[in-house]
N, C-alpha and C positions, 0 to 999 in steps of 0.2 A: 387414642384418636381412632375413628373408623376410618375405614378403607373402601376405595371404591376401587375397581377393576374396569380397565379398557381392553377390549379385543379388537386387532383393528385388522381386517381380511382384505385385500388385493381380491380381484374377481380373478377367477382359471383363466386358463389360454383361451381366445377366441380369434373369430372368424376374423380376416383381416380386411381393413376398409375397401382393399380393392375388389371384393366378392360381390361389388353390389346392393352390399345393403348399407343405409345409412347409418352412422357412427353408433348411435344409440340404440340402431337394433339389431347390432352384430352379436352374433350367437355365439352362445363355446362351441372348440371343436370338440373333438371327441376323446381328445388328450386333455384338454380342461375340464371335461366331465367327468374321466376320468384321476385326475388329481382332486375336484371338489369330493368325492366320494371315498379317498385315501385318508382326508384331512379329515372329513365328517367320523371316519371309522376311527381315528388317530382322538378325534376330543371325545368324542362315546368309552374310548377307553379311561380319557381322562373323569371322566363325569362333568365334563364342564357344565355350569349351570349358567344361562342366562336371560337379564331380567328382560333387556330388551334390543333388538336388533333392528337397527338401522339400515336402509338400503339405498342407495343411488337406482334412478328409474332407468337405468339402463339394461337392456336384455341382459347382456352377461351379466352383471351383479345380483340379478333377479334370479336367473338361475344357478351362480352359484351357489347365494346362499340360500335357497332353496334346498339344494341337494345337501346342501352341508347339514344345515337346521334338520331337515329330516334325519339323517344317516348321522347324525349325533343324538338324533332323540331330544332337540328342543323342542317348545313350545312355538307351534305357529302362528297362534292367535300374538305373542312378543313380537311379531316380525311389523315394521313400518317399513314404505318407501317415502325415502325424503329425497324430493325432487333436489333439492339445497345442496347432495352430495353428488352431482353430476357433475362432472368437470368445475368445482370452485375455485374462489379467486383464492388466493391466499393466505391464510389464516380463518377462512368461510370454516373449513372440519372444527377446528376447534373452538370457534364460536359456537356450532351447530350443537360438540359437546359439551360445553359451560354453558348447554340451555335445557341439558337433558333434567326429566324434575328427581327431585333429589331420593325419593321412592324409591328408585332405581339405584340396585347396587353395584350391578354388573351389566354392562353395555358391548354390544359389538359392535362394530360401524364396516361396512362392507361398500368398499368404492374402488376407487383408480389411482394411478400413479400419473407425475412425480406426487400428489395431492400425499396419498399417505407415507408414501417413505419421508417425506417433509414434513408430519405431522409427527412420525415417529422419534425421529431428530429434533425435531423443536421440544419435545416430551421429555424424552431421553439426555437432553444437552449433547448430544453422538453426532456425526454428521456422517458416520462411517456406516448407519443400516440403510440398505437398498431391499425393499421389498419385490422380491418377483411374483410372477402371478402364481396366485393361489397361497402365498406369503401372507402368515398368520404371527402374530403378535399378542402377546399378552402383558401386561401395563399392571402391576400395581398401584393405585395413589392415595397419598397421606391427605389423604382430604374427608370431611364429609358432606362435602356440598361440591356439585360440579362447577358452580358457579368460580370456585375456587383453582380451578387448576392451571399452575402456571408452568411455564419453561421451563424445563429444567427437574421437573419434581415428581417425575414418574420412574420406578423400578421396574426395570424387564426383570419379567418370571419368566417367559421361555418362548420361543420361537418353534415354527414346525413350518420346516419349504417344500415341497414339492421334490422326489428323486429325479 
C-alpha cells in the first residue's frame, strides 16, 4: 500500500492581541522567528521533501512558514494559503485534508491551536499530544488516497518543538 505523509506545523510565537493589531495580523516576535528558522535548519537536515504546503491567511502562519519553507530549502512555488485554515470549526483541518488531490504525497499544513493539536489526536487516536508554537509533527498514513484518511490511522514519525 502507498503512503502518504502529513506535516502538521503550529505557527512560532507571536505578537499578542493586546499590541494592537487585529488577530489575523499579529506578527511573530522575535522568539518565534527565531524558533521558525531553528525548525527550518532542523528539517534541511532531515531533507524533508514537500509536495505541498498549506497555510492559514494569518500573518503569523504566513511568516512562519515562510521562514521555515526557505531555511529548509522547499519549494515556494508548493506553498498555498488556504483561507479554510484560519481559525476552523472542527473537524474543517481534516476535511480540508481529505480534499487534498491525491498527486500529492507529502503535505504540510501550517495553522493554529487547539485546531491542530485536535487534529493530531483525532489522527493519532492520542489525546495526550499538545502542540506548542512552532510544534512540528510528522504523520505517516496507510492510505493512497487522502480522501481516505480516518481516525485513528496515522503513525507518528517524529516530533521536533521548540528549546
Amino acid at each position: 500500500m502507498l503512503m502518504k505523509t502529513l506535516y502538521i506545523l503550529r505557527h512560532a510565537k507571536a505578537a499578542g492581541s493586546f499590541d494592537g493589531f487585529d488577530d489575523i495580523d499579529r506578527p511573530l516576535k522575535p522568539r518565534g522567528l527565531q524558533d521558525a528558522y531553528a525548525l527550518g535548519q532542523a528539517l534541511a537536515v532531515r531533507g524533508l521533501k514537500v509536495d505541498l504546503t498549506a497555510v492559514s491567511s494569518a500573518a503569523r502562519t504566513l511568516q512562519t512558514a515562510s521562514v521555515v519553507v526557505r531555511t529548509a530549502g522547499l519549494a515556494f512555488e508548493n506553498l498555498r494559503v488556504a483561507p479554510e485554515l484560519y481559525l476552523p470549526n472542527d473537524g474543517e483541518t481534516l476535511d480540508y485534508v481529505r480534499q487534498l488531490p491525491n498527486e500529492v504525497a507529502s503535505a504540510m499544513v501550517v495553522g493554529h491551536n487547539p485546531d491542530l493539536s485536535y487534529l493530531c489526536q483525532e489522527l493519532l487516536g492520542d489525546h495526550g499530544l499538545e502542540l506548542p508554537t512552532c510544534g512540528f509533527v510528522a504523520l505517516s498514513l496507510p492510505t493512497d488516497s487522502w480522501s481516505n484518511v480516518t481516525p485513528g490511522s496515522a503513525k507518528l514519525e517524529y516530533v521536533i518543538f521548540p528549546k
